[in-house]
C-alpha positions in Angstrom: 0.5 -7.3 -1.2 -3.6 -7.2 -1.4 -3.4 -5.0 1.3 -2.5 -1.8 -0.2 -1.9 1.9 1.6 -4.9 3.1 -0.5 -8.1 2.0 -1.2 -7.7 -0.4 -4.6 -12.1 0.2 -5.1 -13.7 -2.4 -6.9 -11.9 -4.0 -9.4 -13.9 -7.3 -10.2 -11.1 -8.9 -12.3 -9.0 -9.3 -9.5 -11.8 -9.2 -6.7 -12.6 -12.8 -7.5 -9.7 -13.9 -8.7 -8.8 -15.7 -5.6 -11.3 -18.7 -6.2 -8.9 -20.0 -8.8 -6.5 -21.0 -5.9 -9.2 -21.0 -3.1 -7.5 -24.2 -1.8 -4.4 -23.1 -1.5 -5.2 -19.7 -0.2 -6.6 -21.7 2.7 -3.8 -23.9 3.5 -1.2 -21.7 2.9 -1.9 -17.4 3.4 -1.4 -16.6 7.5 -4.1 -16.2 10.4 -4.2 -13.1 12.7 -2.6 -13.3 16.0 -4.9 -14.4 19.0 -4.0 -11.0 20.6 -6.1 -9.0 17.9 -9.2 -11.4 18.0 -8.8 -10.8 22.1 -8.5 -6.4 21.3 -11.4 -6.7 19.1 -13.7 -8.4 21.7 -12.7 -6.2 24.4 -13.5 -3.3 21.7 -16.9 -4.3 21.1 -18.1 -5.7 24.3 -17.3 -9.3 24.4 -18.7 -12.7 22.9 -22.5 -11.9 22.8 -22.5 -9.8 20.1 -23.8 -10.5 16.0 -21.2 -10.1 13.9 -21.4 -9.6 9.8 -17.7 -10.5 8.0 -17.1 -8.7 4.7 -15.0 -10.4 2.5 -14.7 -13.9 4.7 -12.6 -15.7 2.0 -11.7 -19.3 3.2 -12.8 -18.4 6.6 -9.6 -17.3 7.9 -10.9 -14.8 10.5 -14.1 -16.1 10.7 -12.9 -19.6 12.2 -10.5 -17.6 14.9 -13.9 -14.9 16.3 -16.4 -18.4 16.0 -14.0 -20.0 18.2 -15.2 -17.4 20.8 -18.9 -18.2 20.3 -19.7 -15.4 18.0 -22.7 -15.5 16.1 -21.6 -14.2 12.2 -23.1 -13.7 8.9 -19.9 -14.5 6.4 -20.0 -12.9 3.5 -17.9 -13.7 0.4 -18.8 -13.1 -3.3 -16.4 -15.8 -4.9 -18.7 -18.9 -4.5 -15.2 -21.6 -4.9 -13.8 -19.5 -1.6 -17.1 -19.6 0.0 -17.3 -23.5 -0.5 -14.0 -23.7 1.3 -15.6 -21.5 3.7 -18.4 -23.6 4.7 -16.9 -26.5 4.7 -14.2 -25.3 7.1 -16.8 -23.6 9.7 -19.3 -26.4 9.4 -18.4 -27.6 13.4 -19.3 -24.1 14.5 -22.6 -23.8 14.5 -23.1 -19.4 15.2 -21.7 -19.0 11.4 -23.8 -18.7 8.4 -22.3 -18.2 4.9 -23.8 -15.7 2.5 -22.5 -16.0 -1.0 -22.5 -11.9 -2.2 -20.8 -8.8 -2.3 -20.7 -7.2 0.8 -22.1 -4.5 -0.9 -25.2 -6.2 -1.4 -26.1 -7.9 1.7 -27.6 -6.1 4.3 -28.3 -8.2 8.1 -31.9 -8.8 8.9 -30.8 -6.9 12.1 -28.2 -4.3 12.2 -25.1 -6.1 14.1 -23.0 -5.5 17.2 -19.6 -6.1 15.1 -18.7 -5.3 11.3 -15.5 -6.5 10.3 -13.4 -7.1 8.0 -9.9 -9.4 7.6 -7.6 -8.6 4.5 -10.7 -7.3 2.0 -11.8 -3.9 2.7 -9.8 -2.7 0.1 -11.7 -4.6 -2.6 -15.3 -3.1 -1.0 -16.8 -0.5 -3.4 -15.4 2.9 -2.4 -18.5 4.7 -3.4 -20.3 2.7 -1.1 -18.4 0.8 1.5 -18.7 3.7 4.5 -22.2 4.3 4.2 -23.3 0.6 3.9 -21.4 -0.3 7.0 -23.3 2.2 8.7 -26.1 0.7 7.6 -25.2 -2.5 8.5 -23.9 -1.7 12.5 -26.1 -0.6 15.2 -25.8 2.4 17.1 -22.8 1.8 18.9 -21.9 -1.3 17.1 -17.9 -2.0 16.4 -16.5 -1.9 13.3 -12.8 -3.5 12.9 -10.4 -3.5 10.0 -7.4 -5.6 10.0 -4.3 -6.7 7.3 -1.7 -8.6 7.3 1.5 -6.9 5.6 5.0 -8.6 5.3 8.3 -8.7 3.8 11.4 -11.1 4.1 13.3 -10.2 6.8 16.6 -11.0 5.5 17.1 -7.3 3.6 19.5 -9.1 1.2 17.0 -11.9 0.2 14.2 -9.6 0.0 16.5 -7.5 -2.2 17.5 -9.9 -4.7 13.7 -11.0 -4.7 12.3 -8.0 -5.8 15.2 -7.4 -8.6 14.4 -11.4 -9.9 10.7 -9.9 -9.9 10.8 -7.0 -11.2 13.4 -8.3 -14.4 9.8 -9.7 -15.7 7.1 -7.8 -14.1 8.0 -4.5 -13.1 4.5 -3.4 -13.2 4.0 -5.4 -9.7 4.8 -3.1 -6.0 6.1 -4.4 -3.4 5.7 -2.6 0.2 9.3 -3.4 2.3 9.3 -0.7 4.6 8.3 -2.0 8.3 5.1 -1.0 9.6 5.3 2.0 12.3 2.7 2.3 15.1 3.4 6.2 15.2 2.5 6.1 11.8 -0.6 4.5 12.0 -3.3 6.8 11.9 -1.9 8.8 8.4 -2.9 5.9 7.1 -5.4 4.7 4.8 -8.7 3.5 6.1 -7.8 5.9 9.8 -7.7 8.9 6.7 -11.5 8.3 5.8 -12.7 7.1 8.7 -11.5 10.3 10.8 -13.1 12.7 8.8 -16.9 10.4 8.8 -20.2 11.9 10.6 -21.1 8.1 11.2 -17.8 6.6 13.3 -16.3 7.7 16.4 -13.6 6.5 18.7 -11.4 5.4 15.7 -8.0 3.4 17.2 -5.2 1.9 15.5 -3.4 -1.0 17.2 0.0 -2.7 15.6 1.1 -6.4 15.9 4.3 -8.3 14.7 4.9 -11.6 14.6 7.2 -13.7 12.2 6.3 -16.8 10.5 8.6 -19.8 8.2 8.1 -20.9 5.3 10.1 -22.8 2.6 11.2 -21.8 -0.4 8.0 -23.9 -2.0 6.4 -22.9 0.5 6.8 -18.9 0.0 6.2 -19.4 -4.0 3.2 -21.2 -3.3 2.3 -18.3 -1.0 3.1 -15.6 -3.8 1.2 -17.9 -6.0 -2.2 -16.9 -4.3 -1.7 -12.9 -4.5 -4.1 -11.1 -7.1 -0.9 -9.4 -9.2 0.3 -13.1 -10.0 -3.1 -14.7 -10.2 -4.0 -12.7 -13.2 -1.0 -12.9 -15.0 -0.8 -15.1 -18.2 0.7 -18.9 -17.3 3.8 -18.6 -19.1 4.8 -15.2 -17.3 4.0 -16.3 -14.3 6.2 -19.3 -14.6 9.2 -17.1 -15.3 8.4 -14.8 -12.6 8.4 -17.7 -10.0 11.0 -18.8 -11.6 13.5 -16.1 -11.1 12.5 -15.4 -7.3 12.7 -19.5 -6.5 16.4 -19.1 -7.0 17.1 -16.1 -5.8 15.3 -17.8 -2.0 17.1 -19.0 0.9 15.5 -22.6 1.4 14.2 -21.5 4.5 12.2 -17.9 4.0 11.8 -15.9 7.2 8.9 -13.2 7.1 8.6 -10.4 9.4 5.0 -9.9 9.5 3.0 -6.3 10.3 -0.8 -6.9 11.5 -2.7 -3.3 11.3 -5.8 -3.0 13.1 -8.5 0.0 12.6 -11.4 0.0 15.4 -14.2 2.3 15.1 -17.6 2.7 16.4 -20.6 3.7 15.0 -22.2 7.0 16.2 -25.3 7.0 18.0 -27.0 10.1 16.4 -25.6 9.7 12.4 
């Protein structure tokens, strides 16, 4: 759902809206499957390299590449998701949190890996190619990865959207599965093919599925940008529609995209 097909740019409303449920963004949005930390390693070289995070929210990512003994500059502008960030890297030693914009922060030494879990989207689109340029060394990595999903029962997810949409029709949903033949018409493989300063631009697919309850999925909605700036009362009703139009146990298929680039030796 904060993973769009096109770039959403910087909208600072919603860009750090997520600190007003920072705790339960960490406890309860999904991880990224072992096998894309593993494809990114192997992309980039291995373990020894420096690694920058844009957009490190809770530390969801960050915690899965430290676990490998990476040495990474977290970077996250909302300072009530950077606490939670901290606080939950604080046993690996190789991380250091930098409260900013992406944007903004620059590595006293250009890194080995750039990446970027669930927040490109949000980076400045005026800015965002050329400062992770600036940011990578010659031949440094750069990796781009989202989480998209949808309720695999077609029915459920069905009567879902028409609960959701009877009080905020402005809000999209994405249901259509996630093609790996499709991957490279996408947004960011449409930028980054046509970009002096990357070459060697992959796309790799994973699916998984993952449970949650009925509270469990609301709560899970709860922490999405389109609902976190919605006025209380709507909100309510909202939530209140889909929690009975759920199955008390909510089965979602799960699409992980993952965009690996590198950065050009001569640009």
């Amino acid at each position: 759902m904060d993973a769009p097909e096109q770039p959403a740019g910087e909208d600072t409303p919603r860009r750090l809206v997520f600190g007003t449920a920072a705790e339960q963004y960490d406890l309860i949005r999904p991880g990224y499957p072992a096998a894309l930390v593993s494809a990114v390693l192997a992309y980039c070289g291995g373990t020894g390299v420096t690694a920058v995070e844009a957009g490190a929210g809770t530390g969801k990512a960050t915690r899965a590449f430290a676990g490998h003994g990476l040495r990474i500059a977290a970077v996250e502008p909302d300072p009530a998701m950077a606490g939670i960030l901290a606080a939950s890297c604080a046993g690996y030693p190789g991380v250091t949190v930098v409260v900013s914009g992406f944007e903004h922060y620059l590595p006293a030494e250009p890194a080995g890996l750039l990446y970027s879990a669930q927040a490109w989207h949000w980076m400045d689109p005026e800015v965002r190619w050329a400062h992770a340029a600036r940011a990578l060394a010659p031949g440094g990595s750069l990796a781009l990865f989202w989480n998209f999903d949808r309720i695999a029962d077609h029915q459920v997810q069905a009567e879902v959207i028409a609960a959701q949409q009877a009080v905020t029709p402005h809000i999209e949903w994405g249901t259509d599965a996630v093609t790996s033949d499709g991957l490279l018409d996408r947004w960011p493989a449409t930028d980054l093919a046509g970009l002096a300063a990357f070459t060697g631009l992959q796309a790799q697919l994973f699916q998984w599925e993952r449970v949650l309850t009925r509270r469990q999925y609301l709560d899970y909605l709860a922490t999405h940008s389109a609902y976190l700036v919605l006025d209380e009362p709507v909100r309510a009703e909202v939530f209140t529609r889909i929690g009975r139009a759920l199955p008390a146990r909510v089965v979602l298929a799960e699409d992980t995209v993952l965009y690996l680039a590198r950065r050009t030796r001569s640009s």
